[in-house]
N, CA, C and O atoms as a Maestro MAE file, in Angstrom:
{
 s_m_m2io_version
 :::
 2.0.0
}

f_m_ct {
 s_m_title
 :::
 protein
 m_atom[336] {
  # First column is atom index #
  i_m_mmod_type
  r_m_x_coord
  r_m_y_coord
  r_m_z_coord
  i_m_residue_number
  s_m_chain_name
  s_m_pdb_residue_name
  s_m_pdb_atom_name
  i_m_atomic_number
  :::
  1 25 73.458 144.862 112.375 1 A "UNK " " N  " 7
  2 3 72.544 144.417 111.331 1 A "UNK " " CA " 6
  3 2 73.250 144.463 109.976 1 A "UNK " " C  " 6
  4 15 73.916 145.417 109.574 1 A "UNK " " O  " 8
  5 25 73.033 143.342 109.331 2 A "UNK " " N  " 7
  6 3 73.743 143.167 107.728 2 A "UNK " " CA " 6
  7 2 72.345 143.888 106.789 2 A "UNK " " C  " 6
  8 15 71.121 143.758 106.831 2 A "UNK " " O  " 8
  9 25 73.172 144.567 106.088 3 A "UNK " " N  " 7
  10 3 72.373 144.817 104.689 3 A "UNK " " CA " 6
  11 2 72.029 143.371 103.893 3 A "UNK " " C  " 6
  12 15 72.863 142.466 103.925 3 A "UNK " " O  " 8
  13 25 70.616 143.190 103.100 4 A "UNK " " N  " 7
  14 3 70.842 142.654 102.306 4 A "UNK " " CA " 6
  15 2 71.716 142.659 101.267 4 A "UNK " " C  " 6
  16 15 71.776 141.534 100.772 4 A "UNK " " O  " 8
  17 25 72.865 143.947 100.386 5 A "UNK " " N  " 7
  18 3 73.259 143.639 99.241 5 A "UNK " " CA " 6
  19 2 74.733 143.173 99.469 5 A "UNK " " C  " 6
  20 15 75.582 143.136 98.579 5 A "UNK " " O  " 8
  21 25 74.986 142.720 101.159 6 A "UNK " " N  " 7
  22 3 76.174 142.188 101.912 6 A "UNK " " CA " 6
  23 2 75.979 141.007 101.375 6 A "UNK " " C  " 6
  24 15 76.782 140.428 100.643 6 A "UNK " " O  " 8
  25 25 74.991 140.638 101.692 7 A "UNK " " N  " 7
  26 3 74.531 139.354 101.981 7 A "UNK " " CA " 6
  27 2 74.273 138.419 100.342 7 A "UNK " " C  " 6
  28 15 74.118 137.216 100.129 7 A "UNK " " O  " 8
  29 25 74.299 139.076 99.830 8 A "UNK " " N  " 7
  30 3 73.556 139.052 98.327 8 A "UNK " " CA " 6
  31 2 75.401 138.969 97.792 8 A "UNK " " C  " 6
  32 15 76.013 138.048 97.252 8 A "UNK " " O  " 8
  33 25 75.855 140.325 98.220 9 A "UNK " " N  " 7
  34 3 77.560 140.090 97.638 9 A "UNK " " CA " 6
  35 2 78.464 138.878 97.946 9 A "UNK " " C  " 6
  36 15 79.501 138.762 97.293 9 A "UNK " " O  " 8
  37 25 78.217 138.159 98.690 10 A "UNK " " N  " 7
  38 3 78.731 137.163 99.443 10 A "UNK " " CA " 6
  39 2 78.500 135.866 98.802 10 A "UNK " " C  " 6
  40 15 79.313 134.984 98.526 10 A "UNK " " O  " 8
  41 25 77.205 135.921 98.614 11 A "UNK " " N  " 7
  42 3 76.409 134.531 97.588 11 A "UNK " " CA " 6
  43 2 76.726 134.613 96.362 11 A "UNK " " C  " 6
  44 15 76.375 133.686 95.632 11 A "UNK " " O  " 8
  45 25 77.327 135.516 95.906 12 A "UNK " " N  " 7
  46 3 77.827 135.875 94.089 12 A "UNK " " CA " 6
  47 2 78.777 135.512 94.148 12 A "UNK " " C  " 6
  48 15 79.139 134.684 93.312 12 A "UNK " " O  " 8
  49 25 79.832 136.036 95.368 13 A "UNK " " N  " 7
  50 3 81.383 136.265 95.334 13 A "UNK " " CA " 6
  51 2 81.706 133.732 95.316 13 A "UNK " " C  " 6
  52 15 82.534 133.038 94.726 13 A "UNK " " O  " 8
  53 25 80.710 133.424 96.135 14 A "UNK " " N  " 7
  54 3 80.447 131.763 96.388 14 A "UNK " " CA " 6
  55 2 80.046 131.320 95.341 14 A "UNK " " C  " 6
  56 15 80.114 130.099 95.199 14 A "UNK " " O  " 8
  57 25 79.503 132.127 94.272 15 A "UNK " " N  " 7
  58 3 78.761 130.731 92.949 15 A "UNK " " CA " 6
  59 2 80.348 131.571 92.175 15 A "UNK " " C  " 6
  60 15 81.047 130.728 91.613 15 A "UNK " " O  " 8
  61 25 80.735 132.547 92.127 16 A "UNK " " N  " 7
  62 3 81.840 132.485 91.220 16 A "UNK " " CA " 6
  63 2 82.957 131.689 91.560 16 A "UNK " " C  " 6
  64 15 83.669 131.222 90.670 16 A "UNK " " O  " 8
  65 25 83.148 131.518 92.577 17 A "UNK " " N  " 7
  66 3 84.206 130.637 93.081 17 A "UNK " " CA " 6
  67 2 84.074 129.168 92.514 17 A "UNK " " C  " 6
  68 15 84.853 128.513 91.820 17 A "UNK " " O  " 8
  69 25 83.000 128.906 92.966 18 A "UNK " " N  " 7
  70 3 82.287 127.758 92.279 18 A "UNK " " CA " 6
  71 2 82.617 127.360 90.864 18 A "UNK " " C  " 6
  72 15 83.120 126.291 90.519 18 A "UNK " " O  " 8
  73 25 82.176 128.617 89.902 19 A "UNK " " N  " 7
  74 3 82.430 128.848 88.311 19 A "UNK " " CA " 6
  75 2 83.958 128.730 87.745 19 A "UNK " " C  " 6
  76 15 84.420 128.323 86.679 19 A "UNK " " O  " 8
  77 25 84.481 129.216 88.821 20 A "UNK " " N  " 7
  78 3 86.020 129.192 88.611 20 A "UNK " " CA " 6
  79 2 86.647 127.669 88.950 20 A "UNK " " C  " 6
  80 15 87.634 127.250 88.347 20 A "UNK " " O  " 8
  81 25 85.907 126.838 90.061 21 A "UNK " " N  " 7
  82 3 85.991 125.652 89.949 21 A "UNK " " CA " 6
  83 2 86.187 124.792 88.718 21 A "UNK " " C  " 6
  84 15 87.196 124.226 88.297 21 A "UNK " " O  " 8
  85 25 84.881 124.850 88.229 22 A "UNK " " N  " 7
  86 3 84.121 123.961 87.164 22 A "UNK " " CA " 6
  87 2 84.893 124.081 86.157 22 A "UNK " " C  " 6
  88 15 85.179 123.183 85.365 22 A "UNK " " O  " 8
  89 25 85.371 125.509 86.135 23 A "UNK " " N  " 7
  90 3 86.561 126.127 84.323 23 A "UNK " " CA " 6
  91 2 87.617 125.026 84.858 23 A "UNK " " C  " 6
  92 15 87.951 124.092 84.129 23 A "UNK " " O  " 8
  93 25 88.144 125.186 86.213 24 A "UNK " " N  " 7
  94 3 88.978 124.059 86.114 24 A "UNK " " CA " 6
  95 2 89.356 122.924 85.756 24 A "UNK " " C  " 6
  96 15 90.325 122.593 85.075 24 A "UNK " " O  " 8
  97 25 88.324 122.153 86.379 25 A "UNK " " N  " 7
  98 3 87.866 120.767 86.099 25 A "UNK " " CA " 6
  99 2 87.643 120.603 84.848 25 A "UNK " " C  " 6
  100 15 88.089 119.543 84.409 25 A "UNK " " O  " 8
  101 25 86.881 121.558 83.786 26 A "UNK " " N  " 7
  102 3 86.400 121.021 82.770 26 A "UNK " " CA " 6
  103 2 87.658 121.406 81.590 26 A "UNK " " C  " 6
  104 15 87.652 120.864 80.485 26 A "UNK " " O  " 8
  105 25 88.547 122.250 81.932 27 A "UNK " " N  " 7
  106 3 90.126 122.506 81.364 27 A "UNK " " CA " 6
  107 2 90.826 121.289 81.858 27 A "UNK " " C  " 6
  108 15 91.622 120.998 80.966 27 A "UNK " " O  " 8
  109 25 90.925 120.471 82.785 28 A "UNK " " N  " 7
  110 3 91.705 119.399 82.913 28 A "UNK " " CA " 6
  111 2 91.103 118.129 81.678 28 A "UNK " " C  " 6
  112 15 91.682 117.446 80.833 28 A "UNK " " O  " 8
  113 25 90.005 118.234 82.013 29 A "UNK " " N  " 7
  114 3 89.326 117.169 81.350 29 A "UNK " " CA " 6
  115 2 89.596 117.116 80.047 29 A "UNK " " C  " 6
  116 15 90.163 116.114 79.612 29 A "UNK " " O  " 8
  117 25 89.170 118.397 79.006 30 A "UNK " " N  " 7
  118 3 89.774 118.835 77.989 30 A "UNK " " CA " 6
  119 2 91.433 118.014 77.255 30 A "UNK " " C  " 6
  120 15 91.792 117.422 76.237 30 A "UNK " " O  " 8
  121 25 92.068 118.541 78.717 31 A "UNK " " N  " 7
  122 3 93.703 118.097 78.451 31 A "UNK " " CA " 6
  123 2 93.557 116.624 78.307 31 A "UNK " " C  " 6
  124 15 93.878 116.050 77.266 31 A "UNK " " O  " 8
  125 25 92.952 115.854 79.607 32 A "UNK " " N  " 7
  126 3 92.927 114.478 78.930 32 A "UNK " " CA " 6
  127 2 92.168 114.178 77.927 32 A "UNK " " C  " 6
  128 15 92.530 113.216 77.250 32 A "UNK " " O  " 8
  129 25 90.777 114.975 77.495 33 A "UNK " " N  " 7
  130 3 90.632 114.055 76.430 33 A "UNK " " CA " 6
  131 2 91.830 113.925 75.005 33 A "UNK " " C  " 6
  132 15 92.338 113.003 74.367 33 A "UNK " " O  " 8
  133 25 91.877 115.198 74.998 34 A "UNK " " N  " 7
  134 3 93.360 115.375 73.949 34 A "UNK " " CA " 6
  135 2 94.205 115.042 74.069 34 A "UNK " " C  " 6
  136 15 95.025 115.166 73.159 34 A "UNK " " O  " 8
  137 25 94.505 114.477 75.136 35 A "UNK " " N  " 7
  138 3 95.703 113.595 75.423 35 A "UNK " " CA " 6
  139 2 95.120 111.945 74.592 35 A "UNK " " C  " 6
  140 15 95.575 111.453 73.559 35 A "UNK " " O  " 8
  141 25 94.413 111.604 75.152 36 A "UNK " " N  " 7
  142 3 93.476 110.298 75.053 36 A "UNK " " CA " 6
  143 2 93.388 110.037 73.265 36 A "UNK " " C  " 6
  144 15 93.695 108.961 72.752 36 A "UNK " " O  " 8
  145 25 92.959 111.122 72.560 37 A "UNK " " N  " 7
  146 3 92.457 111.633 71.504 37 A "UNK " " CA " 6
  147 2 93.638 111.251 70.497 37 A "UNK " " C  " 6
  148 15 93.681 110.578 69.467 37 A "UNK " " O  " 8
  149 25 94.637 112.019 71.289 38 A "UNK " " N  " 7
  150 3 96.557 111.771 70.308 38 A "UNK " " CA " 6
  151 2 96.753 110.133 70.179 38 A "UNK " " C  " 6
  152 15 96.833 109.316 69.262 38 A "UNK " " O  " 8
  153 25 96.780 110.124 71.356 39 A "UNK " " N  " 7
  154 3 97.100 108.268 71.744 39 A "UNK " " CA " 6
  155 2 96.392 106.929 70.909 39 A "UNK " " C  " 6
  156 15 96.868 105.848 70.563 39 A "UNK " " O  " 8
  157 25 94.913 107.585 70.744 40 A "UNK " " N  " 7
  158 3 94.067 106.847 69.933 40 A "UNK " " CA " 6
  159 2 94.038 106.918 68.852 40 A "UNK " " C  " 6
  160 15 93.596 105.904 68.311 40 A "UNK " " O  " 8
  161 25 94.536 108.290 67.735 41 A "UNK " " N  " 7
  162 3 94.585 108.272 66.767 41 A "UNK " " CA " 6
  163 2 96.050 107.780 65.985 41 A "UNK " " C  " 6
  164 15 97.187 108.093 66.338 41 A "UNK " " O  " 8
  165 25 95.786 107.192 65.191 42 A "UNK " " N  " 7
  166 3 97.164 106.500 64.454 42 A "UNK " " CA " 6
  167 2 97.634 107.875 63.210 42 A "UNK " " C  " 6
  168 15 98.722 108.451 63.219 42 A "UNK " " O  " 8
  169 25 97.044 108.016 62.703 43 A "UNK " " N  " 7
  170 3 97.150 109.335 62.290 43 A "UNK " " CA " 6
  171 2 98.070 110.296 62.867 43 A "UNK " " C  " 6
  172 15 98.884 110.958 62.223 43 A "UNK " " O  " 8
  173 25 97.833 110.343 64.508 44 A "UNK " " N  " 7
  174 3 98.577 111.858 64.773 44 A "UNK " " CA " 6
  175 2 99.707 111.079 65.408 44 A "UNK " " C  " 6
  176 15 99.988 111.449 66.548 44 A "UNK " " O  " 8
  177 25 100.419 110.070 64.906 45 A "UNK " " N  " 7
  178 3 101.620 109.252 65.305 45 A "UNK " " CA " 6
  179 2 102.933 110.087 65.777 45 A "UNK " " C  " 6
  180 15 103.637 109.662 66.694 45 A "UNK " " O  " 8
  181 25 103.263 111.481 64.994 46 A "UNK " " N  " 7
  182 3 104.181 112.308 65.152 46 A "UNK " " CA " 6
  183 2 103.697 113.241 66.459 46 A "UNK " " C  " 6
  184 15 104.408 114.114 66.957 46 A "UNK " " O  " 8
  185 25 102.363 112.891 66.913 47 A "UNK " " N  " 7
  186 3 102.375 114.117 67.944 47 A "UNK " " CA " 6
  187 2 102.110 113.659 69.305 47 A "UNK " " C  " 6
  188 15 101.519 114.406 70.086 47 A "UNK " " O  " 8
  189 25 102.642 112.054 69.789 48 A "UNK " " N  " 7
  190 3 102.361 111.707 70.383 48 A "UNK " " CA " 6
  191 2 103.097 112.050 71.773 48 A "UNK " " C  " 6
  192 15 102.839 111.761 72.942 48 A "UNK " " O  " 8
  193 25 103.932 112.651 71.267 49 A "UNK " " N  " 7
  194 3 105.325 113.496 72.445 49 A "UNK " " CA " 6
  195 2 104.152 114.583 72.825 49 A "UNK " " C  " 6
  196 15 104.816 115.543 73.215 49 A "UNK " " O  " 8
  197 25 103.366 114.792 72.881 50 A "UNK " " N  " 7
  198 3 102.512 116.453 73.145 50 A "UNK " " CA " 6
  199 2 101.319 115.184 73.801 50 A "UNK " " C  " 6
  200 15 100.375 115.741 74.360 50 A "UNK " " O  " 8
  201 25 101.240 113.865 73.814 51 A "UNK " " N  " 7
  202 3 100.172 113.613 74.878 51 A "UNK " " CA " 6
  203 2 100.746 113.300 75.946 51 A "UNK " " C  " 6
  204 15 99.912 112.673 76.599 51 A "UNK " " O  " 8
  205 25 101.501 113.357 76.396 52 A "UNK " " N  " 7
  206 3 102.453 112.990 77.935 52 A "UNK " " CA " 6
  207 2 102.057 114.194 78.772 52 A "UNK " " C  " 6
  208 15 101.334 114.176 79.768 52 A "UNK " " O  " 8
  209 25 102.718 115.372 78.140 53 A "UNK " " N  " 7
  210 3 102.511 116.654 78.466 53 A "UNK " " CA " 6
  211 2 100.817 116.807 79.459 53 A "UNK " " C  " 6
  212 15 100.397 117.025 80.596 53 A "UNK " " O  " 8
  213 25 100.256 116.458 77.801 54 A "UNK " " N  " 7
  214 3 98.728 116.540 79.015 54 A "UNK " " CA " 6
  215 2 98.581 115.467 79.587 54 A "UNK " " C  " 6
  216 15 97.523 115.608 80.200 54 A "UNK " " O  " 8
  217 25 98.980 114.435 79.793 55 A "UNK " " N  " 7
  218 3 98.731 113.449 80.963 55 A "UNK " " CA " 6
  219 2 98.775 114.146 82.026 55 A "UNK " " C  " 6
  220 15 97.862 114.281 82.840 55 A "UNK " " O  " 8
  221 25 99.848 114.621 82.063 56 A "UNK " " N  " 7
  222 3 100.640 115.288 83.833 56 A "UNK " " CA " 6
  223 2 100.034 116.377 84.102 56 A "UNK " " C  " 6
  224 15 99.808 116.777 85.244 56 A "UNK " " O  " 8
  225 25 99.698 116.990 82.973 57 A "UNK " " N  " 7
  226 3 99.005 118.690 83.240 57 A "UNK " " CA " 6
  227 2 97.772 118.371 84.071 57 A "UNK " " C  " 6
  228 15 97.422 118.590 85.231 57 A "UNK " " O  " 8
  229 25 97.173 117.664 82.834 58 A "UNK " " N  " 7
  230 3 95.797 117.327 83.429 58 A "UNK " " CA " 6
  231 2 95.572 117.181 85.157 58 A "UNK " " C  " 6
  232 15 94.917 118.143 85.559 58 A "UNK " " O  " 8
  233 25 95.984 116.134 86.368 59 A "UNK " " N  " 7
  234 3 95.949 116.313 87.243 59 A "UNK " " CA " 6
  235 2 96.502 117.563 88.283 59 A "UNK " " C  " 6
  236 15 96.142 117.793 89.438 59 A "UNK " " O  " 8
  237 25 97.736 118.444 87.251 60 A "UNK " " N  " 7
  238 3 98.247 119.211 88.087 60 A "UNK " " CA " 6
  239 2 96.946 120.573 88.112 60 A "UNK " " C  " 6
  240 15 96.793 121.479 88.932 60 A "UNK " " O  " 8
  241 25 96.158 120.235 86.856 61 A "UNK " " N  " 7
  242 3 95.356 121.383 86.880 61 A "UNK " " CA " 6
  243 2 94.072 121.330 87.834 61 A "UNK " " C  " 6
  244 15 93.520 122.379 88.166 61 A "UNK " " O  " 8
  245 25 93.548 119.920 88.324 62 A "UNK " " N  " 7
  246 3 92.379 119.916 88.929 62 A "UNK " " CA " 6
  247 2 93.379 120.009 90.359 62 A "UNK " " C  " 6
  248 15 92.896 120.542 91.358 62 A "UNK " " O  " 8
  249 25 94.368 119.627 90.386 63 A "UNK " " N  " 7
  250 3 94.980 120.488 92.235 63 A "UNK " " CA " 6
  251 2 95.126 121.647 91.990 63 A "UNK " " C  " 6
  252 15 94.411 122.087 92.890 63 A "UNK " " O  " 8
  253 25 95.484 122.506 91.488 64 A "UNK " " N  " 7
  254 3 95.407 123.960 91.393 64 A "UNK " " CA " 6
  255 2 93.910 124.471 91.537 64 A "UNK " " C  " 6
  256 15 93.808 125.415 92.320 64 A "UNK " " O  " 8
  257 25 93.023 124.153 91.097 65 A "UNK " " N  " 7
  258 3 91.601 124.206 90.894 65 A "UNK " " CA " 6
  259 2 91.148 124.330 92.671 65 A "UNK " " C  " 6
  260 15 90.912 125.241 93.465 65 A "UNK " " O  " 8
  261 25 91.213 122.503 92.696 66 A "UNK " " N  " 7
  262 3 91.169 122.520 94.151 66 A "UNK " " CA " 6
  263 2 91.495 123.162 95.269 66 A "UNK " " C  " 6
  264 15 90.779 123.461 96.225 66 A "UNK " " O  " 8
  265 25 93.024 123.420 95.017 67 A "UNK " " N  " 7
  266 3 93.517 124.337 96.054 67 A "UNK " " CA " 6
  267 2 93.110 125.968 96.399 67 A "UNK " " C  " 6
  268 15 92.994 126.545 97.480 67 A "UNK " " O  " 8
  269 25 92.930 126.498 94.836 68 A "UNK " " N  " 7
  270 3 92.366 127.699 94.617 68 A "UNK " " CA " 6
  271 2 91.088 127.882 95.371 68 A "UNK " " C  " 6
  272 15 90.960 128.636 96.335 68 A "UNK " " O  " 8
  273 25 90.030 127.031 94.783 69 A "UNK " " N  " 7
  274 3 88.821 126.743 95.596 69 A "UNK " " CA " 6
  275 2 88.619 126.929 97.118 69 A "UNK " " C  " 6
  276 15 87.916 127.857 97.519 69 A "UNK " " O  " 8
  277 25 89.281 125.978 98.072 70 A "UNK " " N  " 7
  278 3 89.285 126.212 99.278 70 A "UNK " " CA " 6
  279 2 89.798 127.436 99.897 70 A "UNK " " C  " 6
  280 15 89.280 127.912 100.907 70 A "UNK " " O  " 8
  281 25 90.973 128.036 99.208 71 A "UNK " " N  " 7
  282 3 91.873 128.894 100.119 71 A "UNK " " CA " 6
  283 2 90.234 129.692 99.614 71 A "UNK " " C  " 6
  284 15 89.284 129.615 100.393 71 A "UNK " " O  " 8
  285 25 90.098 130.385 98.328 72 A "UNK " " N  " 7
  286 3 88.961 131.062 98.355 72 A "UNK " " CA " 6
  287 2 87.508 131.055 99.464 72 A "UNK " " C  " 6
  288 15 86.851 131.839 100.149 72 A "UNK " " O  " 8
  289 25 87.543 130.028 99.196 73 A "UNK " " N  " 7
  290 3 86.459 129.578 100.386 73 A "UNK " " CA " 6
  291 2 86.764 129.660 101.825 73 A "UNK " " C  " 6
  292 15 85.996 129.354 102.737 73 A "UNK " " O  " 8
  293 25 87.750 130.025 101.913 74 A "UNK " " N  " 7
  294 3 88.063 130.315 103.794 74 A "UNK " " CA " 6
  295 2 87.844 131.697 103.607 74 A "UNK " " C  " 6
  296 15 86.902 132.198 104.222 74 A "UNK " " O  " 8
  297 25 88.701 132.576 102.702 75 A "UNK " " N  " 7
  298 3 88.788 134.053 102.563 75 A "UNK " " CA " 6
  299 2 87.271 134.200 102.586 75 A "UNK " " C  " 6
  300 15 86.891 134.857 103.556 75 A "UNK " " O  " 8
  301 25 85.953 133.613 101.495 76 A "UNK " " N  " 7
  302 3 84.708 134.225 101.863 76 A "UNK " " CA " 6
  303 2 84.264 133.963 103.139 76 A "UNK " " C  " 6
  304 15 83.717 134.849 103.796 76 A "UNK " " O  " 8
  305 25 84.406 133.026 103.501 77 A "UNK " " N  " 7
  306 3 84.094 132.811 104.982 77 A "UNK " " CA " 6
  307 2 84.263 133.752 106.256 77 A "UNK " " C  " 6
  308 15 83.509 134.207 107.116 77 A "UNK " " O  " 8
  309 25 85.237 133.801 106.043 78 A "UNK " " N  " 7
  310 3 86.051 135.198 107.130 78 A "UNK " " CA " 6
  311 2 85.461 136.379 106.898 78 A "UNK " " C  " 6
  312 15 85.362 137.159 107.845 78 A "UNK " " O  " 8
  313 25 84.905 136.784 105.475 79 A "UNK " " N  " 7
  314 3 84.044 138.006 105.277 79 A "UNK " " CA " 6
  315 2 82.603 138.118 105.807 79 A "UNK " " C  " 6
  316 15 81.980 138.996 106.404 79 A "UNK " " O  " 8
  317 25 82.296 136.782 105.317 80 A "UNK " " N  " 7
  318 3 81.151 136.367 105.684 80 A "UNK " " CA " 6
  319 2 80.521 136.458 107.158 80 A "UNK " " C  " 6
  320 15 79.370 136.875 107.289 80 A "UNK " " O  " 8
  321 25 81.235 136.089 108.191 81 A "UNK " " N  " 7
  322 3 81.473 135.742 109.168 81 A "UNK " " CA " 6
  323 2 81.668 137.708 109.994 81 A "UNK " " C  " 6
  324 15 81.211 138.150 111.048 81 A "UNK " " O  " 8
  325 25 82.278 138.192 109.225 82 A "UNK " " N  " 7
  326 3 82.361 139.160 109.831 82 A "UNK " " CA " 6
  327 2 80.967 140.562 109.602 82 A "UNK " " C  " 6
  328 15 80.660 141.493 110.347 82 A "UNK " " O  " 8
  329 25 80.330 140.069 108.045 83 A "UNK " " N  " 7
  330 3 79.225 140.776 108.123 83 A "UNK " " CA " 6
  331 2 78.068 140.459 109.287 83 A "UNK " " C  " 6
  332 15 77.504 141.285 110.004 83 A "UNK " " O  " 8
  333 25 77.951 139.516 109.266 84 A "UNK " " N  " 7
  334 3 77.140 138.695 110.213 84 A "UNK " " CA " 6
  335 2 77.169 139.756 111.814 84 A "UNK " " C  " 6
  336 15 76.582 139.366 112.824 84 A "UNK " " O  " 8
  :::
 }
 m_bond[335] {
  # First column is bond index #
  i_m_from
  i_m_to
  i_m_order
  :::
  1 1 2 1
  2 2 3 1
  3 3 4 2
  4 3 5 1
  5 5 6 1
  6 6 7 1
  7 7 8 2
  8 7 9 1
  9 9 10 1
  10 10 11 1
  11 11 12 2
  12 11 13 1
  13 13 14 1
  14 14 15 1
  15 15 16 2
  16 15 17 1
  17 17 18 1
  18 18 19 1
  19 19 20 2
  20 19 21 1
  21 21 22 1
  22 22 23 1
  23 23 24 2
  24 23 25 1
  25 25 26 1
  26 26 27 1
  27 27 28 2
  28 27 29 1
  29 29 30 1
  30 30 31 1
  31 31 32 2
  32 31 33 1
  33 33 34 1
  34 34 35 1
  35 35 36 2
  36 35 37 1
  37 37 38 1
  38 38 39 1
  39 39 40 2
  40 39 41 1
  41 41 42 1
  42 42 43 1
  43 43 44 2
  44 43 45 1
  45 45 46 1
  46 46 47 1
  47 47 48 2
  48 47 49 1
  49 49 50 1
  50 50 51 1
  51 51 52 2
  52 51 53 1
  53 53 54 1
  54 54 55 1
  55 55 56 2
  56 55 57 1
  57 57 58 1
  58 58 59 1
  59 59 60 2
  60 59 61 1
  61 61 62 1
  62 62 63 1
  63 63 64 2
  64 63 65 1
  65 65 66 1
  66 66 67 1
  67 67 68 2
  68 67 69 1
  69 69 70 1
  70 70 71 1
  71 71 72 2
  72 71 73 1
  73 73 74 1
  74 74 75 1
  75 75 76 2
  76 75 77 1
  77 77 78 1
  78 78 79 1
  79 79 80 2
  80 79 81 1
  81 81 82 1
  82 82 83 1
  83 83 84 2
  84 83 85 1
  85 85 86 1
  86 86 87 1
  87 87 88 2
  88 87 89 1
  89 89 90 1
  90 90 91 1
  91 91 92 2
  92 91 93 1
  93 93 94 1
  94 94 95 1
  95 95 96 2
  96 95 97 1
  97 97 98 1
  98 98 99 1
  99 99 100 2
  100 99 101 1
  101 101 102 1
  102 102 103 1
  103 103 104 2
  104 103 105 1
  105 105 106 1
  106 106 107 1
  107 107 108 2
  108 107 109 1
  109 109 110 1
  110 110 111 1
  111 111 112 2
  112 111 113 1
  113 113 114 1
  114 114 115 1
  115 115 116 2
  116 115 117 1
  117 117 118 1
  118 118 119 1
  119 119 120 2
  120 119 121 1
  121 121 122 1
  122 122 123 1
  123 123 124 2
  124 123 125 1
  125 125 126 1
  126 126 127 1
  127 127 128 2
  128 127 129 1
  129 129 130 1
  130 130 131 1
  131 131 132 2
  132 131 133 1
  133 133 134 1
  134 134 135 1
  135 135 136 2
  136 135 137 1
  137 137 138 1
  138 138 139 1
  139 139 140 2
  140 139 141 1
  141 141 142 1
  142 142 143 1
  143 143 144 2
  144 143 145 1
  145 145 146 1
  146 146 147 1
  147 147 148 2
  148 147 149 1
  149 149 150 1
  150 150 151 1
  151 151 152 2
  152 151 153 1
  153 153 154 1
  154 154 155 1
  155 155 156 2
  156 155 157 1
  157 157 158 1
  158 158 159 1
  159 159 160 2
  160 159 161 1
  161 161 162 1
  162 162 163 1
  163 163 164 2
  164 163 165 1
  165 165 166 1
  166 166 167 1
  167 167 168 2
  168 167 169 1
  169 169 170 1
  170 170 171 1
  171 171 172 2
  172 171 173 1
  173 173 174 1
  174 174 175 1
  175 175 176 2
  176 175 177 1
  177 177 178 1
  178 178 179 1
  179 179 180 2
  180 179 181 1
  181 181 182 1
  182 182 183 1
  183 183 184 2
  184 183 185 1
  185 185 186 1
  186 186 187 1
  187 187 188 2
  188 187 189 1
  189 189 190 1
  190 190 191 1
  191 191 192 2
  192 191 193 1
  193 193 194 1
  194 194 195 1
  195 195 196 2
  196 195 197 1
  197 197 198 1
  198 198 199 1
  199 199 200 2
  200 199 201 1
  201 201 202 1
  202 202 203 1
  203 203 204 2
  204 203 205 1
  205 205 206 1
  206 206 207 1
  207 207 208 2
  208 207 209 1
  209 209 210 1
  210 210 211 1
  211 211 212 2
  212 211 213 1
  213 213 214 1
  214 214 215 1
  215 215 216 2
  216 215 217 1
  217 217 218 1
  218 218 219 1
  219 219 220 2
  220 219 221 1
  221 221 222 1
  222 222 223 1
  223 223 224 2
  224 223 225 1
  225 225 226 1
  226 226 227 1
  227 227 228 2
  228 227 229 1
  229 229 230 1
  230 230 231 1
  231 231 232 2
  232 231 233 1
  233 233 234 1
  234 234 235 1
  235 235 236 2
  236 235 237 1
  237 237 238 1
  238 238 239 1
  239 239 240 2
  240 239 241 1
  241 241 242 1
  242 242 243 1
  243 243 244 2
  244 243 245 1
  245 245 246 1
  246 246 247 1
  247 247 248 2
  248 247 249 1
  249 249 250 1
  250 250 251 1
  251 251 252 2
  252 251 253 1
  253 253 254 1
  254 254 255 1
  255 255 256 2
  256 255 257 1
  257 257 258 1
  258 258 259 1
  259 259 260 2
  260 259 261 1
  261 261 262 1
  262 262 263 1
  263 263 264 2
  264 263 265 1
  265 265 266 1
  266 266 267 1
  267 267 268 2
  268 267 269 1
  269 269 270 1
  270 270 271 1
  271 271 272 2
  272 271 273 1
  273 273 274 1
  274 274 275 1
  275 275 276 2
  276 275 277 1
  277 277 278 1
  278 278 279 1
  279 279 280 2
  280 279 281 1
  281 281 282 1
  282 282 283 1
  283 283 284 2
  284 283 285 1
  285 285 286 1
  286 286 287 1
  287 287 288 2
  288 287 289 1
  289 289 290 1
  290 290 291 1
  291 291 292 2
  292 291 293 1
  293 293 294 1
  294 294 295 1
  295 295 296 2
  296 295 297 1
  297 297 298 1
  298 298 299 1
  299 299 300 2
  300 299 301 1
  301 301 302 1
  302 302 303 1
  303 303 304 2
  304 303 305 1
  305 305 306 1
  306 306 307 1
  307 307 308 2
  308 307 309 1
  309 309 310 1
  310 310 311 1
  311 311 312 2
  312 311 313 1
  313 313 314 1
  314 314 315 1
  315 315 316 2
  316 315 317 1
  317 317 318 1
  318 318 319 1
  319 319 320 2
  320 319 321 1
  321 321 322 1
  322 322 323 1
  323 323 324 2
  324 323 325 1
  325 325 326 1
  326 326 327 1
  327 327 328 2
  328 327 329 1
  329 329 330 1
  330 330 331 1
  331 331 332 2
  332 331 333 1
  333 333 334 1
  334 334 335 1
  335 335 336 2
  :::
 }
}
């Protein structure tokens, strides 16, 4: 028999994973808009060497995100699986 505060720890340990997702995604996004942001402004003409940078970041950060995500998500699983 599982305790509820197993069960309860398990569903927290899954929306943070989640949360840690979203920081991802919404840190990539960030990078492109500031990337986007450099490119568009005529103004920041000298800093246009610093939007390349986040071009490339940007996708490398939502695979890190991603990857983080799942491996996490097997590890709760396996816990999960074993309170059960």
């Amino acid at each position: 028999m599982h305790k509820i505060t197993d069960v309860l720890a398990i569903e927290r340990t899954k929306l943070a994973n989640q949360r840690t997702l979203m920081a991802y995604l919404r840190t990539s996004f960030y990078f492109l808009g500031l990337g986007l942001t450099i490119v568009g402004i005529e103004s920041f003409e000298k800093l246009k060497c610093i939007a390349v940078p986040l071009f490339v970041l940007s996708p490398f950060i939502i695979f890190i995100g991603l990857w983080s995500f799942f491996k996490e998500q097997q590890k709760i699983e396996k816990v999960g699986q074993r309170i059960k």
